[in-house]
C-alpha positions as CSV (number, residue, x, y, z in Angstrom):
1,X,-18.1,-11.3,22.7
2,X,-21.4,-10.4,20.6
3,X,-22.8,-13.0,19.0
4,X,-22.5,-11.2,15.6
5,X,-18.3,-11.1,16.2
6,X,-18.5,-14.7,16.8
7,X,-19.9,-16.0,14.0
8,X,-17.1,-14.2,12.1
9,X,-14.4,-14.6,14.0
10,X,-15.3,-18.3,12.3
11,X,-13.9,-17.6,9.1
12,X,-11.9,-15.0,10.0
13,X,-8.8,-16.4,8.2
14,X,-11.1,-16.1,4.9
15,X,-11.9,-12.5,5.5
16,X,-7.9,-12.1,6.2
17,X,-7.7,-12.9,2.6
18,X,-10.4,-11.7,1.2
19,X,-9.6,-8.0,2.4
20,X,-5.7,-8.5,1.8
21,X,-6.8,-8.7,-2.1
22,X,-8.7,-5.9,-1.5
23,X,-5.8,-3.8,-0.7
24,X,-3.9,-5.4,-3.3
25,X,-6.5,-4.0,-6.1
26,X,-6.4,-0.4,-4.4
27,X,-2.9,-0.7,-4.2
28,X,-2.3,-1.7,-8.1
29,X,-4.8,1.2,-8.7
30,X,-2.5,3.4,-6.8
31,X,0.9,2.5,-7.9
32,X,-0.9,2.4,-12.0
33,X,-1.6,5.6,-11.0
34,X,1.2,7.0,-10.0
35,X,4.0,5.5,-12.2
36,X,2.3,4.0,-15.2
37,X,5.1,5.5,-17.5
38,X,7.6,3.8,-15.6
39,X,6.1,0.3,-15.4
40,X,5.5,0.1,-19.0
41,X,9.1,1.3,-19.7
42,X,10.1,-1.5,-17.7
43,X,8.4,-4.0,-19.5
44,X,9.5,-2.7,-22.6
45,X,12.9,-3.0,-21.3
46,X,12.7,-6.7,-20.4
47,X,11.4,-7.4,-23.5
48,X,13.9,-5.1,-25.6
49,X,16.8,-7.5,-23.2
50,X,15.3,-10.9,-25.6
51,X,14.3,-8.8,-28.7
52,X,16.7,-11.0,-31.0
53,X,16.6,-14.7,-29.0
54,X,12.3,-14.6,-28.4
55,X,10.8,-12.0,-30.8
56,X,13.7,-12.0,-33.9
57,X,13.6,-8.8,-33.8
58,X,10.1,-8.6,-34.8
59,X,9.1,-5.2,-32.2
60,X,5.8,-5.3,-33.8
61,X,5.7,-8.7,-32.0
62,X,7.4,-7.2,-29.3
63,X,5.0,-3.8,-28.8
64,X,2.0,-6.7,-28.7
65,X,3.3,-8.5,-25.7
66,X,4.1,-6.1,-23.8
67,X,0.9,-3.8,-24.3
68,X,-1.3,-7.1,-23.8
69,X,1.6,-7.3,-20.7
70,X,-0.2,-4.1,-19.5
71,X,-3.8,-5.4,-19.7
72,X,-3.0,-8.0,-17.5
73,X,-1.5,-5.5,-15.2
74,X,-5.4,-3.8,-15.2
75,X,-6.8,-7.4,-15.5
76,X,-5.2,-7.9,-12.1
77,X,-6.5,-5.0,-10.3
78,X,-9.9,-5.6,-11.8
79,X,-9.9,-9.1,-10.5
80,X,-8.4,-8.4,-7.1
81,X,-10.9,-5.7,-6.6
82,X,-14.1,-7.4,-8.2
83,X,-12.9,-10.6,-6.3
84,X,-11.9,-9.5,-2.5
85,X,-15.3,-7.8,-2.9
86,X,-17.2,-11.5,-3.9
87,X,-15.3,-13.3,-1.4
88,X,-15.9,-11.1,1.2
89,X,-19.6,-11.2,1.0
90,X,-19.6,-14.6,0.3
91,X,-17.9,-15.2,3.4
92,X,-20.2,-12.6,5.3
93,X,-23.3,-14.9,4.3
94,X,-21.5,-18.2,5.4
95,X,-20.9,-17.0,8.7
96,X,-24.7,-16.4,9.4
97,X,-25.8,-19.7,7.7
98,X,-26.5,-22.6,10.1
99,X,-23.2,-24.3,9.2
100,X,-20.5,-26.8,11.5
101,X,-17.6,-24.0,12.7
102,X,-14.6,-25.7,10.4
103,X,-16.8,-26.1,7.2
104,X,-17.3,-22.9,7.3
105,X,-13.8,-22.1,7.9
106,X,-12.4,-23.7,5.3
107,X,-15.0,-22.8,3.0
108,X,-13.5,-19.4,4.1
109,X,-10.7,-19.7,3.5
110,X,-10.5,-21.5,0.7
111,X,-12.3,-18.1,-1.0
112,X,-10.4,-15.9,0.3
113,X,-7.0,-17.4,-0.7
114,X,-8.2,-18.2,-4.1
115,X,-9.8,-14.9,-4.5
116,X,-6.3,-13.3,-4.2
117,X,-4.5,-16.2,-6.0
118,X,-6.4,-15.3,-9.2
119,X,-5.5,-11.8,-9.0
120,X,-1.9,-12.5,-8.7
121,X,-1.9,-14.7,-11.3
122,X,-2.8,-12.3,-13.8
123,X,0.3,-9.8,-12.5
124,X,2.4,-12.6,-12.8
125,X,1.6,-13.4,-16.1
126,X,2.2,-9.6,-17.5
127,X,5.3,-9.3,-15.6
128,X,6.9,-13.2,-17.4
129,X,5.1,-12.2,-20.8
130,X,7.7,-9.5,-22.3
131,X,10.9,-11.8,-21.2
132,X,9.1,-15.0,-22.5
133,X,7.8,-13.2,-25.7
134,X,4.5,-14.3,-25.1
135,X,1.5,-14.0,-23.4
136,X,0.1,-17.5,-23.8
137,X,3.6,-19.0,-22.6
138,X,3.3,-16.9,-19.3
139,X,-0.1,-18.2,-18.5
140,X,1.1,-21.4,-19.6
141,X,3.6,-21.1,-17.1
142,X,1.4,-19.9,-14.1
143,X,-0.9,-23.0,-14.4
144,X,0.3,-23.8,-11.0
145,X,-1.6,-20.7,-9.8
146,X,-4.0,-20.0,-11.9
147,X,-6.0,-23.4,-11.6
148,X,-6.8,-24.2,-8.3
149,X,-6.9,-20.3,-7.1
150,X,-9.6,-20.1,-9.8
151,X,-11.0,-23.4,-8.2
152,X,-11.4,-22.2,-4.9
153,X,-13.1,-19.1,-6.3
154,X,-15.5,-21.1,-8.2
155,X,-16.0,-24.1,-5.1
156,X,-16.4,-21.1,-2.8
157,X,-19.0,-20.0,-4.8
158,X,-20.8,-23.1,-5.3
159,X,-20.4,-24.1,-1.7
160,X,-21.6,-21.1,-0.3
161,X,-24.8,-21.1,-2.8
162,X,-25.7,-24.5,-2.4
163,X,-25.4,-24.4,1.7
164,X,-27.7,-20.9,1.3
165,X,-30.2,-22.5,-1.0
166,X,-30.7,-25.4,1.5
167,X,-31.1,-23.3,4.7
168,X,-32.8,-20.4,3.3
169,X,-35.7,-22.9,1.3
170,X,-35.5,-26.3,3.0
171,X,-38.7,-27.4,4.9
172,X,-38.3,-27.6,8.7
173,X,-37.0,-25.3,11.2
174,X,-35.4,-22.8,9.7
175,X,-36.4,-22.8,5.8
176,X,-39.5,-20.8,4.3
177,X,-42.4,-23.1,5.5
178,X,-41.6,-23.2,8.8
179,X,-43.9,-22.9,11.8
180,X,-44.2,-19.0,13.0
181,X,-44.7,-19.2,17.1
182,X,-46.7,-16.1,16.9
């Protein structure tokens, strides 16, 4: 196996992820796309089922959460897509940093699953909002989610950057003031 494949068949599980919420992001793109009309007549339609016992009748109310329901839709395919693309080049630069195998691994995966955690979490949210008859109360509700996958994100981030920052400008061996054999 070249030595390249090795390195990241190492966080392999990470880059599982990370490309999984890739495809999820094309994939919302695709099916926006396609049948926009038709998902926002279903939202409309599960908030028209609590019109009287959420919004009292207010459809101003109503036509709010569900077009800020919408946003979240596009908020989750920005995120999945801006996301799957960070975590999978964080990941790429882990695997080439002078790391113990199952740091990086979990470091790995930890990015990669909250990467696409974060991105469902904002579907989820737009999808409960018109039946709760509000936004806030559906992130409210997705807390579960939307916490630690946006922890992993941001301890992914901070992992990766601090274990770069050491290798790449520590003295020794392998940082910037090191010997050159030539």
């Amino acid at each position: 196996m070249h030595e390249y494949i090795k390195k990241l068949v190492e966080v392999r599980f990470g880059i599982l992820f990370a490309l999984l919420t890739l495809i999820y992001g094309f994939g919302l793109g695709g099916v926006f796309g396609g049948f926009e009309d038709g998902i926002k007549g279903h939202l409309k339609a599960k908030a028209q089922n609590v019109l009287d016992t959420k919004y009292n009748n207010d459809e101003t109310k109503m036509k709010q959460v569900t077009d800020k329901s919408w946003v979240y839709f596009k908020r989750a395919h920005l995120h999945a897509n801006g996301l799957g693309t960070s975590a999978l080049a964080l990941i790429f630069l882990l695997s080439f940093l002078p790391v113990a195998s199952r740091l990086k691994s979990i470091i790995a995966l930890g990015v990669g699953i909250g990467s696409l955690g974060y991105a469902m979490f904002w579907m989820f949210a737009g999808l409960r909002a018109p039946g709760m008859g509000s936004t806030g109360a559906a992130k409210e509700s997705l807390q579960w989610l939307s916490i630690p996958s946006s922890g992993l994100c941001i301890f992914g981030l901070i992992a990766v950057s601090v274990l770069a920052v050491n290798c790449l400008f520590r003295k020794g061996t392998n940082g910037p003031d090191a010997q050159s054999s030539s």
